[in-house]
Rosetta silent file (secondary structure, phi, psi, omega in degrees, C-alpha in Angstrom):
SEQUENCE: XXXXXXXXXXXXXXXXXXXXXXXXXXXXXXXXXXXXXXXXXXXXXXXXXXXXXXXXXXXXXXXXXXXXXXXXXXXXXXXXXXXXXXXXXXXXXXXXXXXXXXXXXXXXXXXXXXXX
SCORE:     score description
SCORE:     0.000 S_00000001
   1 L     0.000  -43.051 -170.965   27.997  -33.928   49.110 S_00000001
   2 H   -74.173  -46.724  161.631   26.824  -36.270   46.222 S_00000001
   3 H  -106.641   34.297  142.517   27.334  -33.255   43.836 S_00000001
   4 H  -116.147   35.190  157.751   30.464  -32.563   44.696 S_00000001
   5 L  -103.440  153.224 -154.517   31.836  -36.145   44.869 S_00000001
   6 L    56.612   20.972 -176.780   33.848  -36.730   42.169 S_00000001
   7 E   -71.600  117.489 -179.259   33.519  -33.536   40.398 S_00000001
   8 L   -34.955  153.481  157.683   35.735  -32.573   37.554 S_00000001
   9 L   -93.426   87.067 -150.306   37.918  -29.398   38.265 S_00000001
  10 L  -110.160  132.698  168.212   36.595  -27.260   35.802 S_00000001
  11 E   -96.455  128.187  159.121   37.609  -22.950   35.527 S_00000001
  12 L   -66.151 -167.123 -170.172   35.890  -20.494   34.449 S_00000001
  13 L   -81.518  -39.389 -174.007   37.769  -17.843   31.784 S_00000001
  14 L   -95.623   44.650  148.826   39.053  -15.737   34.637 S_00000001
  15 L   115.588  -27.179 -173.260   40.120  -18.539   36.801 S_00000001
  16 L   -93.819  139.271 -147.360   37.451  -19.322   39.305 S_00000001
  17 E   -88.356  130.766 -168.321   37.015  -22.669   40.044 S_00000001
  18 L   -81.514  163.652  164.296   33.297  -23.998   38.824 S_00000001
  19 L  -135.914 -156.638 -163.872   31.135  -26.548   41.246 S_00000001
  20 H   -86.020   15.406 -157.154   28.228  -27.843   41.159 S_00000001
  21 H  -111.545  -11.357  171.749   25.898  -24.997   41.250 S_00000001
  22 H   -98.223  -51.799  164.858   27.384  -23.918   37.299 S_00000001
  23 H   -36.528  -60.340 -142.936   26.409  -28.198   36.297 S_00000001
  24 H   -86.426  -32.399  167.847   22.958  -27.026   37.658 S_00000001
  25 H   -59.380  -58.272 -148.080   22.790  -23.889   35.659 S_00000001
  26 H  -103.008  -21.992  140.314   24.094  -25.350   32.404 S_00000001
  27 H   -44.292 -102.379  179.027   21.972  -28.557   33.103 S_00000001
  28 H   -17.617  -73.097 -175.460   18.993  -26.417   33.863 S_00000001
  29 H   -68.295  -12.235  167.336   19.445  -24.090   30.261 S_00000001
  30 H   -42.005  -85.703  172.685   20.273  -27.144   28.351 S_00000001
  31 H   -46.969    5.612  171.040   16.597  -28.283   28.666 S_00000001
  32 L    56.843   41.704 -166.329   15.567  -24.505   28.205 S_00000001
  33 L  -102.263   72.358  160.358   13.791  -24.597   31.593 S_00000001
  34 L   -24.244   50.615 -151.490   13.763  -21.244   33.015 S_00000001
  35 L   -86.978  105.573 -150.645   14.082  -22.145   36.134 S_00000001
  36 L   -40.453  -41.595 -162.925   12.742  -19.741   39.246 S_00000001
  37 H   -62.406  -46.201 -172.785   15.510  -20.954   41.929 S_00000001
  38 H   -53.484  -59.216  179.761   18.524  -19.840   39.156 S_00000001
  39 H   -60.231  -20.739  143.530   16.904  -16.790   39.360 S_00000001
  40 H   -58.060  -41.736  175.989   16.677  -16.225   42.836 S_00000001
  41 H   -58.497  -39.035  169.629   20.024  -17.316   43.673 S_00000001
  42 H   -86.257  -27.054  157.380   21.294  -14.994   41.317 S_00000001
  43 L   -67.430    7.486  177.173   19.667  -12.215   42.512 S_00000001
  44 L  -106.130  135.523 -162.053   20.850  -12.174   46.153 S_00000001
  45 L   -80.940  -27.255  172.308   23.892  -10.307   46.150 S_00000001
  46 L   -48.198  -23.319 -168.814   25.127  -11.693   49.316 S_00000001
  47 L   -94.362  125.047  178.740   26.373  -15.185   47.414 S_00000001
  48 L  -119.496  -24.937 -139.985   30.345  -14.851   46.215 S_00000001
  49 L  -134.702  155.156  171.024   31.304  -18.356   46.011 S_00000001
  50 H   -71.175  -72.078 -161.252   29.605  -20.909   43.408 S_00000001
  51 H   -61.200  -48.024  175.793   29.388  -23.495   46.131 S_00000001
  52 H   -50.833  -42.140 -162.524   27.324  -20.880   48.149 S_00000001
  53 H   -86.532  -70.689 -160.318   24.801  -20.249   45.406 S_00000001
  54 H   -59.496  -31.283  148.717   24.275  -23.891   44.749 S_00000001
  55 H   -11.808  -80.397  170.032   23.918  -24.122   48.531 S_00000001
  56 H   -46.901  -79.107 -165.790   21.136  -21.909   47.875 S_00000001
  57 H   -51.543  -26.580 -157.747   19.542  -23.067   45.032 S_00000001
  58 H   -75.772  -41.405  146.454   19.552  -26.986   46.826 S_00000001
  59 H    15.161  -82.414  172.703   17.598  -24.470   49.473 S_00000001
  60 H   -72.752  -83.655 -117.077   14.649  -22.965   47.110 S_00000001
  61 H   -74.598  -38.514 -148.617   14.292  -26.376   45.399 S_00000001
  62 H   -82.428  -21.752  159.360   14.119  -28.454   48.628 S_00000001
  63 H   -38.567  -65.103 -154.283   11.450  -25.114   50.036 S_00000001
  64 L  -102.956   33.713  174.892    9.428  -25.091   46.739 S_00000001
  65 L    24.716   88.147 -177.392    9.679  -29.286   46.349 S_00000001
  66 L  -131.463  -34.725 -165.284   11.591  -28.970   43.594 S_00000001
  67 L   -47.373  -35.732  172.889   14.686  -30.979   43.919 S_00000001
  68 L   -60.657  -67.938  160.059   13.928  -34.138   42.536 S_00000001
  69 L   -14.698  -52.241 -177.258   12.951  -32.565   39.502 S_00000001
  70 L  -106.238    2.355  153.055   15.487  -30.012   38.561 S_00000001
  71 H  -113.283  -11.221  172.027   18.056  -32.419   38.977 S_00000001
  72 H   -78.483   16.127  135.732   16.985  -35.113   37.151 S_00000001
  73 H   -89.306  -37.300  148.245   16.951  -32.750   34.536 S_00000001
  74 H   -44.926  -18.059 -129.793   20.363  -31.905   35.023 S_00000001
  75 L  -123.453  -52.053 -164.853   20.964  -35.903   35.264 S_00000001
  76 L   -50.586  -45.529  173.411   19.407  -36.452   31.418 S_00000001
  77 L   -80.324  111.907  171.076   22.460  -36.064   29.501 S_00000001
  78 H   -59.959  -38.705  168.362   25.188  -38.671   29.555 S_00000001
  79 H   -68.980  -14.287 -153.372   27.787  -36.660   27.795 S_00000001
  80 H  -106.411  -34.367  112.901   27.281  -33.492   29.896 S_00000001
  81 H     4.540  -67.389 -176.879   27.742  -35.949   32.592 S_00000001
  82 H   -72.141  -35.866 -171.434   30.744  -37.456   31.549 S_00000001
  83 H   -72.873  -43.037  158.265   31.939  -33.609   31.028 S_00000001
  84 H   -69.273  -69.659 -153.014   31.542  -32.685   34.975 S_00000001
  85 E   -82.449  161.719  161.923   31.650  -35.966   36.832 S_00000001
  86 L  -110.257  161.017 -178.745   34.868  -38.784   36.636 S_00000001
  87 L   -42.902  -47.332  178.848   33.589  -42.574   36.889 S_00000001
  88 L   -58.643   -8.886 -165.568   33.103  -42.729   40.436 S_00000001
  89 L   -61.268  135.382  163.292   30.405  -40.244   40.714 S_00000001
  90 H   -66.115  -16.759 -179.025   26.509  -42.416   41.141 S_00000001
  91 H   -62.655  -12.129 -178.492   25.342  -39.846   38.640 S_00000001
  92 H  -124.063   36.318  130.633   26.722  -42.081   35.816 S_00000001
  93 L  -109.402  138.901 -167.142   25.573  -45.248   37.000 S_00000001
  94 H   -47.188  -84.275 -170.194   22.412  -45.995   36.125 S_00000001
  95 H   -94.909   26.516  157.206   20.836  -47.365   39.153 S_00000001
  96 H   -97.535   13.463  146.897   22.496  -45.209   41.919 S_00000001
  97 H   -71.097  -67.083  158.437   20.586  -42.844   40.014 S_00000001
  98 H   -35.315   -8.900 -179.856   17.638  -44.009   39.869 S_00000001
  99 H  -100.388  -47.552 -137.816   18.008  -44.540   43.921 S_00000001
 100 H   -90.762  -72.673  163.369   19.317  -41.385   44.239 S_00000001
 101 H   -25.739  -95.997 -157.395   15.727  -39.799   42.408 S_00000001
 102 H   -46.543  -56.454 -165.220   13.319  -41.855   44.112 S_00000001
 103 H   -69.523  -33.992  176.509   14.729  -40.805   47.418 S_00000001
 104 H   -68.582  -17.591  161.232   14.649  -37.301   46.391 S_00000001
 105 H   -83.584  -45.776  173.107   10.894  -37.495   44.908 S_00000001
 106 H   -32.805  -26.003  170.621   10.504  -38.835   48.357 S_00000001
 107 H  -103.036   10.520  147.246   11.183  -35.589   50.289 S_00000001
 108 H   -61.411  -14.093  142.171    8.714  -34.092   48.315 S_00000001
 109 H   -87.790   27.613 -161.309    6.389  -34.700   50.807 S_00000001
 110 L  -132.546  129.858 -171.690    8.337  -33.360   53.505 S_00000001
 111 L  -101.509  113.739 -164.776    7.882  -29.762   54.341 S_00000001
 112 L   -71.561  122.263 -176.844   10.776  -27.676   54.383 S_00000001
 113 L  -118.443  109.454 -161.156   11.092  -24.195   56.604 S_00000001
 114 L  -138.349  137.727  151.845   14.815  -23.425   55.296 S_00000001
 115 L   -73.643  142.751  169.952   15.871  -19.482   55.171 S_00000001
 116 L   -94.536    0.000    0.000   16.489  -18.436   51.805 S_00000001
């Protein structure tokens, strides 16, 4: 829910409407961070919808204690921010970020049995 509140309504070229699982991609190669979950996600053939794949990817990361991590890399850049999100979103204030991290390195000790 938190990354799809407030999310810009952004298209791809033929039309299909991006979410947050294309932020997490273009977050993710920004920092040039190869990142194993994109690649899983993309390889299961089963996933049609953008909101399904980022489903998935929140999935592997929260499996392989990842989450905090790969989004707070998605999180460093304030224009690419500003580029997704509208004001209300907590990703562009400062400390419901910083809340929003800390609880999320926080389930990094919590062990996940999720199907992928």
């Amino acid at each position: 829910y938190l990354c799809q509140f407030d999310l810009k309504e952004k298209r791809s070229f033929f039309g299909q409407r991006k979410d947050y699982w294309d932020f997490l991609c273009q977050g993710l190669a920004r920092c040039r961070q190869e990142h194993e979950g994109i690649h899983f996600v993309t390889s299961l053939d089963k996933l049609k919808t953008p909101v399904g794949r980022g489903r998935a990817f929140l999935r592997y990361c929260l499996v392989h204690r990842q989450l905090a991590e790969s989004l707070q890399l998605c999180l460093l850049d304030p224009e690419s921010l500003c580029e997704w999100y509208y004001a209300r979103s907590p990703f562009l204030s400062p400390k419901r970020r910083a809340e929003i991290l800390g609880s999320l390195y926080e389930l990094d000790c919590v062990t996940f049995h999720l199907a992928l």
